[in-house]
C-alpha positions as CSV (number, residue, x, y, z in Angstrom):
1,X,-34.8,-75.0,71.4
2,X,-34.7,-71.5,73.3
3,X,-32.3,-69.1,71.9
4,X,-30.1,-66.9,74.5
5,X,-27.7,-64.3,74.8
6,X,-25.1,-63.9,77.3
7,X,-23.6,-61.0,78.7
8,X,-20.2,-60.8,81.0
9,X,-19.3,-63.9,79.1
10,X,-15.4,-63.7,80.6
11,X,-17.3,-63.9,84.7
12,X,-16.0,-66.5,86.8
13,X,-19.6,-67.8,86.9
14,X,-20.5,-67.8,83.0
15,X,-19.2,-71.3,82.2
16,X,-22.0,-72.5,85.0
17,X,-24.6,-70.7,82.7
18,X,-22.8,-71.9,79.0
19,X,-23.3,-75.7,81.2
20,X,-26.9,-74.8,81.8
21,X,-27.7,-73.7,78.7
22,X,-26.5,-76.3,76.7
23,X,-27.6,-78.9,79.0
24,X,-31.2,-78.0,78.8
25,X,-30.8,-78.5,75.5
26,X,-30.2,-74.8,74.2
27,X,-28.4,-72.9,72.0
28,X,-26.5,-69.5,72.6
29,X,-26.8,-67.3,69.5
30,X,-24.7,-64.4,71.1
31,X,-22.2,-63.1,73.6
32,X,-21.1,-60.3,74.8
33,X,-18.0,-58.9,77.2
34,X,-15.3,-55.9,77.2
35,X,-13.1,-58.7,77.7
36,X,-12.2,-61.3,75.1
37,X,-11.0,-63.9,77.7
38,X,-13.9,-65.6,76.6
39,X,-11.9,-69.4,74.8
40,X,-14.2,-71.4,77.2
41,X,-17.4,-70.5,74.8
42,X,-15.5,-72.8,72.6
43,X,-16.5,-76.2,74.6
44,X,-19.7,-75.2,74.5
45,X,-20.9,-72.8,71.7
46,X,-18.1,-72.2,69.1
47,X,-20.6,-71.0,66.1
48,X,-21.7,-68.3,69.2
49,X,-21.7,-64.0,67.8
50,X,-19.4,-62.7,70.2
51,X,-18.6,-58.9,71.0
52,X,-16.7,-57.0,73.3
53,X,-19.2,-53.4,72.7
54,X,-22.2,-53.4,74.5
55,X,-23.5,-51.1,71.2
56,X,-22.1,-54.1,68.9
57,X,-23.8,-56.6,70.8
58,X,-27.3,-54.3,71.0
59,X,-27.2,-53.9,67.5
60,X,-27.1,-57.5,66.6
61,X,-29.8,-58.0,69.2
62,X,-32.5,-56.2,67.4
63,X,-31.4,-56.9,63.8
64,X,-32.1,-60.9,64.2
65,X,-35.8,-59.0,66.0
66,X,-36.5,-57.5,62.6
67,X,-35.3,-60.8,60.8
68,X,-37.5,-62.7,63.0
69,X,-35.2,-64.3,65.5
70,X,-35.8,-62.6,68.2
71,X,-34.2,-63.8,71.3
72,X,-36.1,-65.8,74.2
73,X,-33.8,-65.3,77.1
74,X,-31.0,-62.7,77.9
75,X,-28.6,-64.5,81.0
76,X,-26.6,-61.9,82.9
77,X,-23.6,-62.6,84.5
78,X,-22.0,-59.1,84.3
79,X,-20.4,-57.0,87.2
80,X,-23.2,-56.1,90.2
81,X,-23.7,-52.6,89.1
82,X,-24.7,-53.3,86.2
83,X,-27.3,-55.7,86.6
84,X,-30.3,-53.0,86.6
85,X,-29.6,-51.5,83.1
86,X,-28.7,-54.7,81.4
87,X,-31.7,-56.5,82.5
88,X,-33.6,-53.1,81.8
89,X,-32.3,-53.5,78.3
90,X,-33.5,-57.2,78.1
91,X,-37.1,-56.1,79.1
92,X,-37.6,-53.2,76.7
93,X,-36.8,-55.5,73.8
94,X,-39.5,-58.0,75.3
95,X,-36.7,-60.9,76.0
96,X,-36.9,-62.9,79.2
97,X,-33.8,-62.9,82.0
98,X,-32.0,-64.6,83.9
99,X,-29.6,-63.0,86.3
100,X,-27.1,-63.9,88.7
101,X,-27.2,-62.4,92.3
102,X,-27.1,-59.9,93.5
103,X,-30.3,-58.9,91.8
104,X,-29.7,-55.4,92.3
105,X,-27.9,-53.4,94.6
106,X,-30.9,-51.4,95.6
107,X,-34.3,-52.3,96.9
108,X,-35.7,-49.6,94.7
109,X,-34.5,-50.8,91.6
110,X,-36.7,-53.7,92.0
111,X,-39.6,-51.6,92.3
112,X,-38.2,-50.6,88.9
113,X,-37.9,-53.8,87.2
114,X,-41.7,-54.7,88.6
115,X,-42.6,-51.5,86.1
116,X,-40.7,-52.6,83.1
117,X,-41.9,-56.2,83.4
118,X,-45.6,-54.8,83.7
119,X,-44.9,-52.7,80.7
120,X,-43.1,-54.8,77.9
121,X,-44.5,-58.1,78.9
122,X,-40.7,-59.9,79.6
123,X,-40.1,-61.5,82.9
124,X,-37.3,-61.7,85.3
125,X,-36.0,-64.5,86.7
126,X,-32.9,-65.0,89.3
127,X,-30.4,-67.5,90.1
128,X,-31.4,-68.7,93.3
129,X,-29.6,-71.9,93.1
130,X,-29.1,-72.5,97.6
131,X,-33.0,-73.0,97.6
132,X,-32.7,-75.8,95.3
133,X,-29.7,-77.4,97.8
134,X,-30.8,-81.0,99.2
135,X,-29.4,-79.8,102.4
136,X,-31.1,-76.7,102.6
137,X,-34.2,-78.1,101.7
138,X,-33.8,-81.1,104.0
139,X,-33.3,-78.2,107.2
140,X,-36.1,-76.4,106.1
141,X,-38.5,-79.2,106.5
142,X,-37.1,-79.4,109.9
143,X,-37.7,-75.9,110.9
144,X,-40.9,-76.5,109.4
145,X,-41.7,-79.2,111.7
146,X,-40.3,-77.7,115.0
147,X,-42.9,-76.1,117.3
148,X,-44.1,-72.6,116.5
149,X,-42.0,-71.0,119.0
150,X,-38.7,-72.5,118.5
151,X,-36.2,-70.3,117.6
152,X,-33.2,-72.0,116.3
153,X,-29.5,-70.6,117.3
154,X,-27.3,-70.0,114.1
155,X,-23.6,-69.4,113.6
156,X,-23.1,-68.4,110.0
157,X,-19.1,-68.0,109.0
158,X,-17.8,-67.8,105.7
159,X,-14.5,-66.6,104.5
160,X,-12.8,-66.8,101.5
161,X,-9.6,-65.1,100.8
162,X,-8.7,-62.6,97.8
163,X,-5.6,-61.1,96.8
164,X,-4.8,-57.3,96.4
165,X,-6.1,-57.2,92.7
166,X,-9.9,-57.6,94.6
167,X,-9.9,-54.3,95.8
168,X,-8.7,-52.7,93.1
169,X,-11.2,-54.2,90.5
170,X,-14.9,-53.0,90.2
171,X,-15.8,-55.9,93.4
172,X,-13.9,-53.5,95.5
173,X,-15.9,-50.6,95.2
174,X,-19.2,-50.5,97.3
175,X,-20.8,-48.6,94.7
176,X,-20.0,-51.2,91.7
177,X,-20.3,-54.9,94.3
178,X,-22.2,-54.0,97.5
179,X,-19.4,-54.8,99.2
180,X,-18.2,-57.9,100.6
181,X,-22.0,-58.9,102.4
182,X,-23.6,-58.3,98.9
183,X,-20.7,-59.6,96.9
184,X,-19.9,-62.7,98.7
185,X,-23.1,-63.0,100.9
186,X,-26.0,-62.2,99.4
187,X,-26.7,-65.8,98.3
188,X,-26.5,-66.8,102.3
189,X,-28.7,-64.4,103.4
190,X,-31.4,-65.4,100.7
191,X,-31.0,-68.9,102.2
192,X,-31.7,-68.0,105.8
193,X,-34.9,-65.9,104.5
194,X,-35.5,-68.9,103.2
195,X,-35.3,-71.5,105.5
196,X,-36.1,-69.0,109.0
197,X,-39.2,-66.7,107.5
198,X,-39.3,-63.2,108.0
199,X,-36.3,-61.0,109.5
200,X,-37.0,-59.1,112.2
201,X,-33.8,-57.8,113.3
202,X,-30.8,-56.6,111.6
203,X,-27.5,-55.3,113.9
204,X,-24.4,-54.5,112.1
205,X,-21.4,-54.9,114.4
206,X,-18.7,-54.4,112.3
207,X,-17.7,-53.3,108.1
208,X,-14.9,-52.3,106.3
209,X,-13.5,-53.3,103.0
210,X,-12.5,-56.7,103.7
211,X,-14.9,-58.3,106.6
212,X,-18.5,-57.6,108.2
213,X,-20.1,-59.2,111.0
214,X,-23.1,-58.6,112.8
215,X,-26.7,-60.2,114.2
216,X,-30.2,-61.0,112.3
217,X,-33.1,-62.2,114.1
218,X,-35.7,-64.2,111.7
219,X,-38.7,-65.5,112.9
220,X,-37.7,-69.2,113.5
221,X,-33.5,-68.4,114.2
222,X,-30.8,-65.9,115.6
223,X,-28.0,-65.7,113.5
224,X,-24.2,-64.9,114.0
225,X,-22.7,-64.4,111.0
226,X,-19.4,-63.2,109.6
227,X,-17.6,-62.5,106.1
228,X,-14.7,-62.3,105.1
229,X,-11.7,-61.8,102.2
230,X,-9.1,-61.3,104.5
231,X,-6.9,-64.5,104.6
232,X,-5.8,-63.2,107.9
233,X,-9.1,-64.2,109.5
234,X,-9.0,-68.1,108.1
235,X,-8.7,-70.7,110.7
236,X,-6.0,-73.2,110.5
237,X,-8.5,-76.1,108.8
238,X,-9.3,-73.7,105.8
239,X,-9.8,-75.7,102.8
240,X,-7.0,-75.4,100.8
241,X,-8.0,-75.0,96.9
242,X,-8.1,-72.5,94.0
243,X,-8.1,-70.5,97.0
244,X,-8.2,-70.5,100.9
245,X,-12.0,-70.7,102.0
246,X,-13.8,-71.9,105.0
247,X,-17.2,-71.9,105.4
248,X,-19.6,-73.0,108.4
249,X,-22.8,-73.1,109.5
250,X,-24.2,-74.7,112.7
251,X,-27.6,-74.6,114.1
252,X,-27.8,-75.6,117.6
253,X,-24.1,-76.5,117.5
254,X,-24.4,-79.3,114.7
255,X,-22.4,-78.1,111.2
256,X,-24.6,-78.1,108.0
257,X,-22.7,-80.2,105.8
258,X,-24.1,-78.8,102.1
259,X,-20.2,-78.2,100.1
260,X,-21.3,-80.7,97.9
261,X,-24.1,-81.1,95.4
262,X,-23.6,-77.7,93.9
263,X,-22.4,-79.1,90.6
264,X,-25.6,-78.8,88.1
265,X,-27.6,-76.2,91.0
266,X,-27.4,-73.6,87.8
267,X,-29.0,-76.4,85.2
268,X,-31.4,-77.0,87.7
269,X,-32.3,-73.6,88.2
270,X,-32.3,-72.8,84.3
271,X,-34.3,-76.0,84.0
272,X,-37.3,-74.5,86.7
273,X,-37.3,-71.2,84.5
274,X,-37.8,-72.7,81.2
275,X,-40.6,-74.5,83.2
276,X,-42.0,-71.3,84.2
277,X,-40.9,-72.2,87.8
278,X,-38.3,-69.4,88.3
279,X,-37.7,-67.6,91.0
280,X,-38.7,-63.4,90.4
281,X,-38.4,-60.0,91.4
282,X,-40.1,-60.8,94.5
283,X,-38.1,-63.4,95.7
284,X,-35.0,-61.2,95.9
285,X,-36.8,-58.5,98.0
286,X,-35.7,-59.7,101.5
287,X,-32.0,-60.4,100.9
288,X,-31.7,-57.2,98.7
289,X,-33.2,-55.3,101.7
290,X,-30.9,-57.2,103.9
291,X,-27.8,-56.3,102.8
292,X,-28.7,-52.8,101.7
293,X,-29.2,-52.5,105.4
294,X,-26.2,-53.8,106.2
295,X,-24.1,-51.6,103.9
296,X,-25.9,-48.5,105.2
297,X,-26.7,-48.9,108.5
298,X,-25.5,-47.6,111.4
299,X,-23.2,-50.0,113.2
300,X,-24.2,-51.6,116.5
301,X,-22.2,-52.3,119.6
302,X,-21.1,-55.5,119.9
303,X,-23.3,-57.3,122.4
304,X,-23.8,-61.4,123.5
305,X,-25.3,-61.0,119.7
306,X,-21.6,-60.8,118.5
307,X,-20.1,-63.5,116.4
308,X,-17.0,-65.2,118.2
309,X,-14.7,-64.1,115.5
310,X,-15.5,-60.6,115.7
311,X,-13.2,-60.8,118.9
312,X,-9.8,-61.7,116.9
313,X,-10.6,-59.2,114.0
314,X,-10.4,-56.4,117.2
315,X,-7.3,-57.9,117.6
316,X,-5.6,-57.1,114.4
């Protein structure tokens, strides 16, 4: 039985991780977050440490070290920006991680993280959970088996619709999320690195605080693809739930169908890395680079490239 810590235990993802962790048949000794929202621990690890001070939850960290009980894995589900430092802290103390995406923000913080795994000996692992997707992996056989040249034609849309506390928390502050391609995209554009091979072209057609859109050119696909939080862009069909989404992709026309089978993705993933199967560092490199670009870059006009909703956003 692996003993792990959690920190940003209050996160709309953390209960996926409490799941995985308990359904590998683990135990979480500790958990940490400045906000005590944090009942749901209690269907999963009521006898859990819990603090709401980083400093707290540090010291508690390396006094079960010097009693012997050191930690074997550190999961971190806390806000984007602070990703780097908290998995930095994790290394130095020789404890494993696993992180939720967005890695990083930066591509050189992963050169970072290369250096602190090299030096204390800890490794760092990601949740990467799209690669494990039957779907996915059922398209990137077929990719696989097209001929060399093919390129395949890929509209990529997905919208999901926040309310005005988004922007005011830390997800609407490029600095703190990445903004809305890293915060809602990132896992999408690990997917299509994925599945297409190497990017070879990256066109940014459009960014503000609520929607991006723009053009990327892998080796096997070019893609379409546009985000957004802004309910006003949602389609008529948008799937009514917790809240308004819609989400698409099509290659050559035909719609992926992957909305189900995400249920245990996480306890799969968290089930490869106790395996020593996880995915690292280096497996984040592309879509880190990707929408570092895309947050940075100049923008591009709007071409044949364009995505079709790009149109009704001008619009507005």
């Amino acid at each position: 039985m692996k003993r792990f810590a959690l920190i940003g235990a209050a996160g709309y993802i953390a209960p996926r991780h409490l799941k995985a962790i308990k359904e590998t048949g683990n135990t979480l000794s500790v958990a940490m977050d400045v906000n005590d929202s944090v009942g749901i621990m209690d269907s999963h690890f009521p006898e859990a440490e819990f603090f709401t001070e980083f400093e707290e939850f540090e010291a508690y960290v390396e006094d079960q070290k010097l009693q012997g009980n050191k930690l074997d894995y550190i999961a971190i589900c806390s806000p984007n920006y602070l990703h780097a430092p908290h998995m930095k802290y994790a290394l130095k103390n020789g404890i494993d991680v696993i992180c939720e995406k967005p890695l990083v923000l930066n591509a050189s913080d992963m050169d970072v993280l290369e250096q602190y795994q090299r030096q204390y000996g800890a490794k760092v692992n990601s949740i990467l959970q799209l690669r494990l997707h039957p779907a996915i992996l059922a398209l990137k056989e077929k990719v696989e088996k097209a001929p060399a040249d093919k390129k395949f034609d890929v509209d990529l849309t997905y919208m999901t619709s926040r309310g005005k506390w988004y922007l005011k928390s830390w997800k609407g502050a490029n600095e703190k999320s990445g903004g809305v391609a890293t915060n809602i995209g990132v896992h999408f554009y690990d997917m299509l690195h994925f599945i297409f091979g190497k990017i070879t072209k990256n066109e940014v057609h459009y960014r503000d605080e609520k929607t991006c859109s723009g053009y990327l050119e892998y080796e096997k696909a070019r893609v379409r693809w546009f985000l957004s939080i802004d309910a006003k862009n949602l389609p008529e069909n948008a799937i009514q739930g917790e809240k308004l989404t819609y989400r698409s992709i099509t290659i050559e026309g035909e719609e992926l169908e992957f909305s189900g089978g995400f249920t245990d993705l996480h306890t799969q993933s968290y089930q490869r890395i106790l395996d020593g199967k996880g995915y690292g560092i280096e497996e984040n490199r592309v879509a880190i680079d990707t929408v570092e670009s895309i947050r940075t870059a100049p923008l591009t006009p709007a071409t044949d490239n364009a995505h079709p909703l790009l149109e009704k956003v001008s619009q507005q």
